[in-house]
FIKENU-304259 format. One record per residue (C-alpha): y, z, x; residue in three letters. Coordinates in pm, whole numbers, always signed. Example, Ala and Ser with C-alpha at 12.3 -4.5 7.8 and 13.67 -1.06 7.14 Angstrom:
2
R       yy       zz       xx   residu
R     -450     +780    +1230      ala
R     -106     +714    +1367      ser
***
This chain:
435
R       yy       zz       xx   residu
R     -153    +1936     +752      unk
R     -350    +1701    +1004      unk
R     -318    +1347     +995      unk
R     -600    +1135    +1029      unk
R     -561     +819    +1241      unk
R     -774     +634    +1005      unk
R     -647     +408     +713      unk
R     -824     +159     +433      unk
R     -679     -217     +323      unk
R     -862     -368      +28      unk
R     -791     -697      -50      unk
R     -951    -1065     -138      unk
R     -984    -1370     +106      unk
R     -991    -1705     +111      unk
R     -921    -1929     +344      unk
R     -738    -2227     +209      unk
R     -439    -2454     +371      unk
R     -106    -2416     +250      unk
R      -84    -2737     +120      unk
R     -399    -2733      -79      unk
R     -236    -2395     -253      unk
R     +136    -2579     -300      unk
R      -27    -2837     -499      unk
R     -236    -2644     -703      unk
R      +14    -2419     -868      unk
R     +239    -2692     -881      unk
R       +6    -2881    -1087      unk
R      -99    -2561    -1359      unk
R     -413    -2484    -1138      unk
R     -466    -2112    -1088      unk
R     -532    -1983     -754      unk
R     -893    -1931     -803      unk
R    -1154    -1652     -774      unk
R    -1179    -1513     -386      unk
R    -1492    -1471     -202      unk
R    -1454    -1108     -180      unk
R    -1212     -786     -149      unk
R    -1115     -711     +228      unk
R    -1058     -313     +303      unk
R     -788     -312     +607      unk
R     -887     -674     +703      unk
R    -1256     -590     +682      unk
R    -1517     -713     +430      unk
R    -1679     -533     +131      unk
R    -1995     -290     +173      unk
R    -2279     -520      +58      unk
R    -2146     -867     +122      unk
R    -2240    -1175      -34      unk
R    -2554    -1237     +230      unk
R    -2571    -1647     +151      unk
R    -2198    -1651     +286      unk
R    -2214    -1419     +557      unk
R    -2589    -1398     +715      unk
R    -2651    -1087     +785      unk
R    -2393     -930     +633      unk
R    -2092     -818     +845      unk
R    -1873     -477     +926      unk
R    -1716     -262     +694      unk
R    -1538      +35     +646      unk
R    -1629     +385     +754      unk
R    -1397     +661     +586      unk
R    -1523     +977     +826      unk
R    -1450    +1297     +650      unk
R    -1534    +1672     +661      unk
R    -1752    +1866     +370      unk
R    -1487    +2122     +218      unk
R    -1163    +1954     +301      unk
R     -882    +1777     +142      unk
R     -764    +1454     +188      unk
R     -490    +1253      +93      unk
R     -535     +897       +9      unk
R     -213     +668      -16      unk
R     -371     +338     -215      unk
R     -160      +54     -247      unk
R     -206     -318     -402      unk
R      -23     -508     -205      unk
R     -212     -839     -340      unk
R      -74    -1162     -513      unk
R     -187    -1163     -814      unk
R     -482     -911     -934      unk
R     -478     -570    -1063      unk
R     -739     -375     -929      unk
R     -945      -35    -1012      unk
R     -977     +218     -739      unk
R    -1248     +478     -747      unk
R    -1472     +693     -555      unk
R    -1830     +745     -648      unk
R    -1840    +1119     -762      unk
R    -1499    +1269     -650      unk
R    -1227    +1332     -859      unk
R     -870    +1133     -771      unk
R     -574    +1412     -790      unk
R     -244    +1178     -842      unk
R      +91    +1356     -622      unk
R     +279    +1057     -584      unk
R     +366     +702     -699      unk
R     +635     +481     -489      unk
R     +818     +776     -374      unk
R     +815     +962     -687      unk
R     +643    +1311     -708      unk
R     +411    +1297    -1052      unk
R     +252    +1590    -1260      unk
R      -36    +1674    -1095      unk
R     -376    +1528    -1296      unk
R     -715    +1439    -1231      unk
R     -851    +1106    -1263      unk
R    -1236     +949    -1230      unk
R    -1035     +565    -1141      unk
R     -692     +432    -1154      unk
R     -562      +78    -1210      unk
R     -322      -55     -958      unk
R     -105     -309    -1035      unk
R      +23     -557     -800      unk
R     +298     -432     -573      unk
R     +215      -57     -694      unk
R     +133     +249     -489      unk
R       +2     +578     -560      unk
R      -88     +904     -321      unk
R     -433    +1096     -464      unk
R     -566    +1453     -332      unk
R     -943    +1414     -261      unk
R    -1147    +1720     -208      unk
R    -1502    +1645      -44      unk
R    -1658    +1884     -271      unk
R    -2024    +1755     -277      unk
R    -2341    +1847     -121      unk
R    -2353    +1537     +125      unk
R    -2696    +1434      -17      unk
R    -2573    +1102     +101      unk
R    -2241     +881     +163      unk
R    -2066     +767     -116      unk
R    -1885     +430     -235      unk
R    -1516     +376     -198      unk
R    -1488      +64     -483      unk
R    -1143     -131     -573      unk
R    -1252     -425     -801      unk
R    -1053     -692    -1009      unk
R     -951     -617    -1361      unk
R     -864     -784    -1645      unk
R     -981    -1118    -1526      unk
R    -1272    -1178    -1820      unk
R    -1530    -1318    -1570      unk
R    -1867    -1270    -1465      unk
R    -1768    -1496    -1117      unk
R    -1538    -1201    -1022      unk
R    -1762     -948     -967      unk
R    -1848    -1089     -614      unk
R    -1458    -1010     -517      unk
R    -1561     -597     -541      unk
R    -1439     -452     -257      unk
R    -1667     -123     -118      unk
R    -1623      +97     +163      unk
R    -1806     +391     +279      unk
R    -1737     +744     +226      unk
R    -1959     +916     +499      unk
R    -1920    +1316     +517      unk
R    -2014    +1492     +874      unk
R    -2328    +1637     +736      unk
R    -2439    +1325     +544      unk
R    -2811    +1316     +487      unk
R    -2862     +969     +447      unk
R    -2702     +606     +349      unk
R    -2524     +490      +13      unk
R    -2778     +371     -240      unk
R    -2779     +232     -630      unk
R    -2541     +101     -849      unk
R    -2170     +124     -780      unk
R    -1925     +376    -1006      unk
R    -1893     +203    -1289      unk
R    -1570      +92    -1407      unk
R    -1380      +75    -1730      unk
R    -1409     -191    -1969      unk
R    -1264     -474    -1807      unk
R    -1149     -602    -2204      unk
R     -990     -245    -2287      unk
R     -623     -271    -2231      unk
R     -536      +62    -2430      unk
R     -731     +281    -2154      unk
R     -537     +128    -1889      unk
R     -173     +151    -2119      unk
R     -268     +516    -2193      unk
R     -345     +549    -1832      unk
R      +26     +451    -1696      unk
R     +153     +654    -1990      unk
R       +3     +958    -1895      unk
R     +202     +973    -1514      unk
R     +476    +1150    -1547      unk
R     +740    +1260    -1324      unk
R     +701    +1595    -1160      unk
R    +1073    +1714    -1288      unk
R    +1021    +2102    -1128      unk
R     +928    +1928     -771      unk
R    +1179    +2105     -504      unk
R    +1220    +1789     -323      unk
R    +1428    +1456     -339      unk
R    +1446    +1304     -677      unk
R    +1652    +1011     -842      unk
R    +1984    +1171    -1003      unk
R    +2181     +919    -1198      unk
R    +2508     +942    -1262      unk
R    +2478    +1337    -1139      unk
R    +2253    +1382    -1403      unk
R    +1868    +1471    -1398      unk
R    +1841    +1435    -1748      unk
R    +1840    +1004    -1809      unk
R    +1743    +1019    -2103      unk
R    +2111    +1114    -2242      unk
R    +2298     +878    -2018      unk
R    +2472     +592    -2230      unk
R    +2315     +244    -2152      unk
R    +2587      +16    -2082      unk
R    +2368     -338    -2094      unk
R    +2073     -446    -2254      unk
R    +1823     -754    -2086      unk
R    +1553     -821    -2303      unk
R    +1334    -1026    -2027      unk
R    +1069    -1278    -2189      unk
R     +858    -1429    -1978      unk
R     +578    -1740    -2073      unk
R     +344    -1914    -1903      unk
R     +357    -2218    -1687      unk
R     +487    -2500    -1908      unk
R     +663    -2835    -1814      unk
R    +1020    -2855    -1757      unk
R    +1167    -3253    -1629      unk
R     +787    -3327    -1547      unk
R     +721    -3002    -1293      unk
R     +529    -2717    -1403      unk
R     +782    -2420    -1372      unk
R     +788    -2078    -1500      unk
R    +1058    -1885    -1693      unk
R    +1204    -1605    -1788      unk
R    +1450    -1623    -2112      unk
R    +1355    -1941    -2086      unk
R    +1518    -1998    -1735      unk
R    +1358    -2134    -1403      unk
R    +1501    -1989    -1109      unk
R    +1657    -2232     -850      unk
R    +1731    -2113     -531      unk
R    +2070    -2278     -376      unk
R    +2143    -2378      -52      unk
R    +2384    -2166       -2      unk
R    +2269    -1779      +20      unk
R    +2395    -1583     -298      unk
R    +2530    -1311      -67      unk
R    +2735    -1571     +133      unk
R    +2890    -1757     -154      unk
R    +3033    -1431     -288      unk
R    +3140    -1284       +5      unk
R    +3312    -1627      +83      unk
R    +3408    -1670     -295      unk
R    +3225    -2013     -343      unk
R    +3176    -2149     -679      unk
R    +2972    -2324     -794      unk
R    +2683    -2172     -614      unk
R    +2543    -2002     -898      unk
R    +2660    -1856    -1265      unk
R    +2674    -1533    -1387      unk
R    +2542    -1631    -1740      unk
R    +2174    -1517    -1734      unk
R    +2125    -1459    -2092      unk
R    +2028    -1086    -2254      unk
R    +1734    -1265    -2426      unk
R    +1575    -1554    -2484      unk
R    +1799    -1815    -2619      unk
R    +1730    -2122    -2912      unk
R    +1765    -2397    -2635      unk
R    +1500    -2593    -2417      unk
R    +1370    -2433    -2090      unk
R    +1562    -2527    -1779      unk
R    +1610    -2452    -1409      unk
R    +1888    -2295    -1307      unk
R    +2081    -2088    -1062      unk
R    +2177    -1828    -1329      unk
R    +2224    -1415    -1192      unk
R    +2231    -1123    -1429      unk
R    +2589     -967    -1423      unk
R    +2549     -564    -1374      unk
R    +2767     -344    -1426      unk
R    +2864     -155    -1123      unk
R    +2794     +275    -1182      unk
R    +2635     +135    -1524      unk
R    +2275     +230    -1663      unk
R    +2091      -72    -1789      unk
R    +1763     -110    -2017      unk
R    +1517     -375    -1900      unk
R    +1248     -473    -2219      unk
R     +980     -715    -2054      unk
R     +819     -889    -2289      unk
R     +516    -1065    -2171      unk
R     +424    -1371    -2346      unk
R     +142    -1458    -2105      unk
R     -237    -1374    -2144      unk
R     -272    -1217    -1791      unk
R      -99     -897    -1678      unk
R     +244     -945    -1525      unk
R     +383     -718    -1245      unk
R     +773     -709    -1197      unk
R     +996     -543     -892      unk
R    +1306     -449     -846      unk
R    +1467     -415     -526      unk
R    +1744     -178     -380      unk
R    +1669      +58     -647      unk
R    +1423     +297     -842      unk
R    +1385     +226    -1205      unk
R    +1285     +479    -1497      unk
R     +951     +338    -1683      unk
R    +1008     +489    -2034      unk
R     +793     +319    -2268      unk
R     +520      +24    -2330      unk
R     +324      -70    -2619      unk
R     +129     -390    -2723      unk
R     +321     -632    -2941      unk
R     +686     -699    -2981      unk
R     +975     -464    -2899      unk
R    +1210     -378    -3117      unk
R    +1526     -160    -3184      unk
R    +1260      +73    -3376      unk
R    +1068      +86    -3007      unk
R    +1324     +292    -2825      unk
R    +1229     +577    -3077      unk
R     +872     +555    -2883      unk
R    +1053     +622    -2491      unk
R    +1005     +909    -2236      unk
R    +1366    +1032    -2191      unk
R    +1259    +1345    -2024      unk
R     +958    +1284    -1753      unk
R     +939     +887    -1718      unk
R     +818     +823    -1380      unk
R    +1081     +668    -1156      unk
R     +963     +391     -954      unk
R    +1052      +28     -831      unk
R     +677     -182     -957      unk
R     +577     -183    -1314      unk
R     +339     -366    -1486      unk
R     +360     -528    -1818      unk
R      +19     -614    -2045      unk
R      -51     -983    -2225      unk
R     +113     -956    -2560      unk
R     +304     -631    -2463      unk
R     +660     -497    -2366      unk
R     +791     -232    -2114      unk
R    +1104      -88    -2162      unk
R    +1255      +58    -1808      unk
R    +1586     +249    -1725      unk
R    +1830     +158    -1398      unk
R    +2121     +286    -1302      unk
R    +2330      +46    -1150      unk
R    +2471     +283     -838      unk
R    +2401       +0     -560      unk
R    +2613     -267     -500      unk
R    +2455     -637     -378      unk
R    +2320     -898     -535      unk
R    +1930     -773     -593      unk
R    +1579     -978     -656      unk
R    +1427     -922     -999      unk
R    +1100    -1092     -961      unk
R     +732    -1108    -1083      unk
R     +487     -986     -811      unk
R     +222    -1231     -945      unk
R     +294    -1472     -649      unk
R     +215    -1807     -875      unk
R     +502    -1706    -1152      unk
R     +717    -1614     -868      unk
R     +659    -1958     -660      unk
R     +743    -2163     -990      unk
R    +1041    -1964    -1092      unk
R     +945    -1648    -1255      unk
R    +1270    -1475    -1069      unk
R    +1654    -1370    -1134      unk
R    +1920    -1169     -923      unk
R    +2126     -893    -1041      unk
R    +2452     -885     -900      unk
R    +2596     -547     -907      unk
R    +2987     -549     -758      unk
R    +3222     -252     -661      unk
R    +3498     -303     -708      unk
R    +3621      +17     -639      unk
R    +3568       -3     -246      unk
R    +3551     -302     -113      unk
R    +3374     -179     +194      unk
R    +3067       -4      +15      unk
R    +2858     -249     +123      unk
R    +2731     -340     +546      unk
R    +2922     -633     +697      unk
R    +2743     -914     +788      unk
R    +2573     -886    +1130      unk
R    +2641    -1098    +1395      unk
R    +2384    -1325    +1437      unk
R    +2359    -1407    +1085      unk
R    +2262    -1770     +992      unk
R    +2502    -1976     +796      unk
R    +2356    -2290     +590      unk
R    +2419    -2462     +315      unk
R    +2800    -2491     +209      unk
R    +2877    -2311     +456      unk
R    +2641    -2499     +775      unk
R    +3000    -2538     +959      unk
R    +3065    -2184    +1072      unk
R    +2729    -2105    +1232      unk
R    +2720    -2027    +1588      unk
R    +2474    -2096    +1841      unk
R    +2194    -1887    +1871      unk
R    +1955    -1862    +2147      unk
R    +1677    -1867    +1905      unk
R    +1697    -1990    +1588      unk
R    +1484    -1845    +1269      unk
R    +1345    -2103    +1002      unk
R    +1389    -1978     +636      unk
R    +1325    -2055     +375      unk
R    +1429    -1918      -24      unk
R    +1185    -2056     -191      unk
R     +838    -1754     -204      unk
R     +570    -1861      +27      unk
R     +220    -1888      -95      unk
R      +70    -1841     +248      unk
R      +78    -1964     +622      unk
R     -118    -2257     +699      unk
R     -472    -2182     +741      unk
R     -422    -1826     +671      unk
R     -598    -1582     +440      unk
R     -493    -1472      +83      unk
R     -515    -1114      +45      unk
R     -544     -907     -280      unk
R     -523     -548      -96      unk
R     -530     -115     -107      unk
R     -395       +7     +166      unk
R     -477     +365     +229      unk
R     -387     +644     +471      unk
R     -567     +910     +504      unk
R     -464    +1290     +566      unk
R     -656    +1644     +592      unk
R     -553    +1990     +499      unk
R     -672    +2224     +700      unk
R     -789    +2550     +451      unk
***
């Protein structure tokens, strides 16, 4: 295999101060419609002319008649789901966050926030002309958003002229069962020789016993002490002065609680410093449960997660007889549709204290967020001792050291830098086979 030195980033800008964003979320606003979709920093095919006279550079994917290529498409945006596509190739999925998936052909894929897929893409057509490369915004019920389509050029060696007509059309922007149907259909490529999740010594997760049960509802923005937060089980998260990992390792209470509560309690919304209390070697069922009218994304960090089931409306015991317990996907992104639930699968075989938090940067910013604290207790030493230049704060501001440089932090989720650019992007690397 040759690698090309040539990759794609899709994504949406506009420029807006820091400030101006702050107070907007803070206040309910949304973040607003971008002028347009960026591919690796550089703006869509066909630009809005009465912003940009002229027009102004795009993206050139160079390829070979006859070859294959793979393309490695990530949304790394804040807070749209997007559809990738190219105008009369098929998309051959291999891969998705690590995970090797049953090989299948698709015309377009949806990419959720945070996720990441790897497609095989033959150049298989006569080269009559170049051909569209289109990621545009989906799910967002507006006419104003098809201006944010992001296109890039697909030019073969032999190309006989320009790009011309319509774009690829995509699917029905109101049709959430293609897109469910769609993330049910990748599976996990269980006869791959390679590297592969293996709970508890077992390939099989489906007949591992579940230990705990978190049935996560989340809501939209609503008003808790006179601040628009966001919750989930009806908690704000509120980040302490004091770093989680340092108040355990120093065993400071009062820091934060491990009470987060398996699901959503009778009680008023609140914020809170409240972690979820794993079970350390244990293997715990996640339900999301999305009680907003936009699509919600969620991560999971230090570990790989089992998607097993989603469906639109409530979950209930009754769901679990729906799950994958054979060939769910393993991966750490997943996305969860208005009115719908996704049921997901971890096993709890790294110790910390890990981020559980909504990729949609606006629910994350007011709160949409909870750590899992997962302890060993049968070595102490499991985990990687604190390095040396490590900055204390909070309760514990006393035993820092000087530094010859100090780093600003912050534990609150940034919304930007000042006068930077907010990005909704693909990022893509490209690779050939040589046949």
């Amino acid at each position: 295999m040759q690698i090309l030195p040539s990759s794609l980033l899709i994504g949406t800008q506009r420029v807006i101060r820091e400030q101006e964003l702050r107070k907007d979320v803070e206040s309910g606003t949304g973040l607003g419609i971008p002028d347009g979709v960026l591919i690796n920093g550089i703006g869509p095919f066909r630009f809005d002319e009465g912003l940009i006279k002229g027009g102004n550079p795009f993206l050139t994917v160079n390829v070979e008649q006859g070859k294959t290529y793979r393309f490695r498409v990530h949304n790394v945006g804040i807070s749209t789901s997007l559809n990738f596509r190219i105008q009369n190739h098929n998309l051959l999925l291999v891969e998705t966050e690590g995970s090797y998936t049953v090989q299948q052909n698709y015309a377009n894929m949806d990419i959720h926030v945070g996720q990441s897929f790897s497609f095989l893409v033959t150049m298989d057509q006569n080269a009559s002309s170049d051909y569209y490369i289109v990621a545009s915004p989906r799910f967002v019920n507006s006419s104003s958003w098809a201006r944010a389509t992001g296109v890039a050029i697909l030019h073969y060696s032999n190309s006989q002229g320009p790009a011309s007509g319509p774009l690829p059309d995509p699917p029905n922007d109101y049709d959430t069962y293609f897109s469910m149907n769609q993330a049910r259909s990748i599976r996990w490529n269980v006869s791959a020789g390679a590297a592969r999740p293996n709970p508890q010594g077992s390939f099989k997760y489906g007949e591992i016993t579940v230990t705990d049960v978190y049935v996560i509802l989340n809501r939209p923005p609503e008003l808790i002490n006179g601040k628009w937060r966001t919750t989930l089980n009806g908690i704000s998260y509120l980040p302490p002065s004091t770093p989680l990992k340092l108040a355990q390792q120093f065993n400071i209470s009062g820091v934060y609680k491990l009470d987060f509560p398996t699901k959503l309690m009778n009680r008023p919304a609140k914020v809170d410093t409240s972690l979820i209390n794993g079970t350390f070697k244990g293997f715990m069922e996640i339900i999301f449960q999305n009680n907003d009218t936009t699509v919600q994304n969620y991560h999971l960090d230090g570990y790989a997660f089992f998607v097993v089931g989603m469906d639109i409306g409530v979950w209930t015991e009754n769901s679990r007889s729906t799950y994958n317990k054979w060939d769910g996907v393993a991966r750490c992104t997943t996305q969860v549709f208005p009115g719908a639930w996704t049921a997901i699968l971890v096993p709890l075989d790294n110790s910390g204290i890990w981020n559980l938090r909504a990729q949609n940067l606006d629910s994350w910013y007011l709160g949409q967020e909870v750590y899992v604290s997962v302890v060993n207790t049968e070595i102490d030493q499991s985990e990687a001792p604190l390095p040396d230049n490590i900055i204390y704060c909070g309760l514990l501001s006393s035993l820092q050291k000087d530094q010859a440089q100090r780093v600003k932090f912050s534990s609150a989720p940034s919304i930007s830098r000042s006068s930077s650019t907010i990005l909704v992007m693909l990022i893509i690397a490209c690779g050939a086979f040589i046949g």
